[in-house]
Phi, psi and omega in degrees: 000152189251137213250090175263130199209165199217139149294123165253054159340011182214157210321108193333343209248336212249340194250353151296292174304339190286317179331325194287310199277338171270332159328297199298307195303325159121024160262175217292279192241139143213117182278102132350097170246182203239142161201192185314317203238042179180149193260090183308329178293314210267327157291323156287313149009256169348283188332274177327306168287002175283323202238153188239358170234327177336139165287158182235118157257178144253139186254156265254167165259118185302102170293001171260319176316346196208126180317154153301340152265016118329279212296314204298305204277003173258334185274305149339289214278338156297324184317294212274333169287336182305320231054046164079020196241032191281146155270352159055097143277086153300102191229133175302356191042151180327202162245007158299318193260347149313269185329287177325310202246278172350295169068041162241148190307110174310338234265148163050073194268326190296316184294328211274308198301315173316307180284272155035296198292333182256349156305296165308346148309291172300322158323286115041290194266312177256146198281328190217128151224150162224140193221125206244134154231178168280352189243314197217148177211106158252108148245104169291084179273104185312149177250127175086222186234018186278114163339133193287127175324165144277172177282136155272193155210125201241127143343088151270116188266193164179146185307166153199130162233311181276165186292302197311273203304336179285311166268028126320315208253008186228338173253004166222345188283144160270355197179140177252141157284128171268127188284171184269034171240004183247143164282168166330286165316325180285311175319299181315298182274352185231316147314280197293349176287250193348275174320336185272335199249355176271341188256332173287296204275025185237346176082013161231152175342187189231136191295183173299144140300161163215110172236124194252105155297125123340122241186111182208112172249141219201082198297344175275106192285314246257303186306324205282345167265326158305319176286348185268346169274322188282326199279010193263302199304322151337296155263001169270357173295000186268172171283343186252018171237024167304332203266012127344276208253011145311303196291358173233032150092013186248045202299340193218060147260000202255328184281322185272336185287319185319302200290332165298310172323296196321309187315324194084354209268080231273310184321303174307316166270017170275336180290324182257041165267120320182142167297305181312328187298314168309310172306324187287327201253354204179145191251096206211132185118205190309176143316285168308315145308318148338290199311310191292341167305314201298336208277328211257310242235323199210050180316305208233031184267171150283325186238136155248129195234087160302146205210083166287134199289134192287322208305002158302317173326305198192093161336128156251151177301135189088011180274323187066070202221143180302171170260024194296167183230176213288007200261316160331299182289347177278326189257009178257348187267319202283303169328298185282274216307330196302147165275329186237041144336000000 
């Protein structure tokens, strides 16, 4: 059975009420995302105290950002606030923003990730760890006469895109989150091999899906493909998602767009995402329409993440973008998607 959840991409205060209002509507999931100026941790907090049965995830919390007994002792407290509805969505983030925003060595991130995970494990579980890895050395000893927490068990999904991090997330993962450049198709021929064959020779189950679709509802179809291009151009302008449109026949958009970035030039680069790309990637247009896409982009997921595009949060200039705001567009997906409508 499939788990339907929404992306809460925007300001904490504005992402509570959407929380609030998708809990009422009858989904599933309300997922957390993390970015320079806004807090995954800190929103699922929020979630959770707001909503009393809805699952809470995060799509992702930067997983390098936080010690590792930092990351263990906020993913407790969510858990034990939750009641137990937490999801742990991890992701490495680029390798710019590792460095940059991070103030972590980008380098061999699939490893990093790897340790990280059976570290948070043991965190978790046990009262005293001591941990020599090659990325992290923790000893965690009790202090005082205060009793040791209990043990827990928190869901961990991961982000994954290149084959090393899919099979991370296929020899420790509970569940992988799919970024909203990977496709069906990418899913089928790329994803789902490596994990199923990384989970296989590790002797465990194939994690959980997670696939997050772009989602822009619209009666005006033409705008509704323009918001769905600027947020595809948004993430292909990065470098670590060439091989996305190597693999759908598209080798040199992730380069043309990089050079539009430089620019600022935002039209240009909504203009040159390839219509097929939009169709691969993204659910757009009426309602009914939306619906009837979705059935063809996420047939077989466990978690469906509807993923409205932020670049609605905040226009960029000179994109020629509705003015409508992306909390629109949050209640027009809560709207079509609610089970208790």
């Amino acid at each position: 059975m499939t788990n339907l959840g929404v992306s809460l991409a925007t300001d904490v205060t504005t992402a509570v009420g959407l929380a609030r209002r998708a809990e009422a509507a009858g989904f599933d999931e309300v997922w957390a995302t993390e970015f320079v100026h806004r807090s995954a941790t800190i929103a699922m907090g929020a979630f959770t105290a707001a909503t009393s049965t809805v699952g809470v995830g995060s799509a992702i919390a930067y997983a390098f950002g936080r010690s590792p007994v930092v990351l263990a002792s906020e993913s407790r407290d969510l858990q034990l606030l939750s009641g137990g509805r937490v999801i742990l969505g991890l992701g490495s983030a680029q390798p710019n923003r590792m460095r940059d925003w991070l103030g972590v060595d980008p380098r061999a991130p699939a490893e990093r990730m790897l340790e990280l995970v059976k570290l948070l494990r043991r965190l978790w579980s046990e009262p005293a760890v001591t941990f020599e890895g090659r990325f992290y050395r923790v000893r965690v000893e009790p202090v005082g006469p205060a009793a040791a927490p209990p043990a827990m068990t928190i869901p961990v999904y991961l982000a994954a895109v290149n084959q090393r991090m899919i099979a991370v997330a296929g020899r420790v993962g509970d569940g992988i989150v799919c970024h909203p450049l990977v496709s069906r198709r990418i899913l089928e021929s790329h994803v789902l091999p490596t994990l199923s064959a990384a989970a296989q020779a590790a002797g465990r189950s194939v994690p959980k899906i997670a696939q997050m679709p772009i989602v822009v509802i619209d009666d005006d179809i033409d705008m509704a493909r323009r918001v769905a291009a600027a947020q595809i151009a948004f993430y292909a302008q990065h470098a670590a998602y060439r091989f996305v449109f190597e693999h759908h026949g598209h080798s040199r958009l992730g380069e043309a767009l990089r050079n539009a970035a430089t620019q600022n030039d935002w039209s240009t680069m909504i203009d040159s995402v390839p219509d097929d790309i939009i169709d691969e990637l993204a659910a757009v247009g009426s309602a009914a329409e939306v619906r009837e896409k979705l059935e063809v982009l996420v047939p077989d997921a466990d978690h469906v993440i509807l993923h409205s595009p932020s670049v609605l949060a905040s226009e960029p200039s000179g994109a020629g973008l509705p003015s409508r705001s992306y909390a629109t567009n949050l209640d027009a997906i809560i709207d079509t998607f609610g089970h208790n409508k």
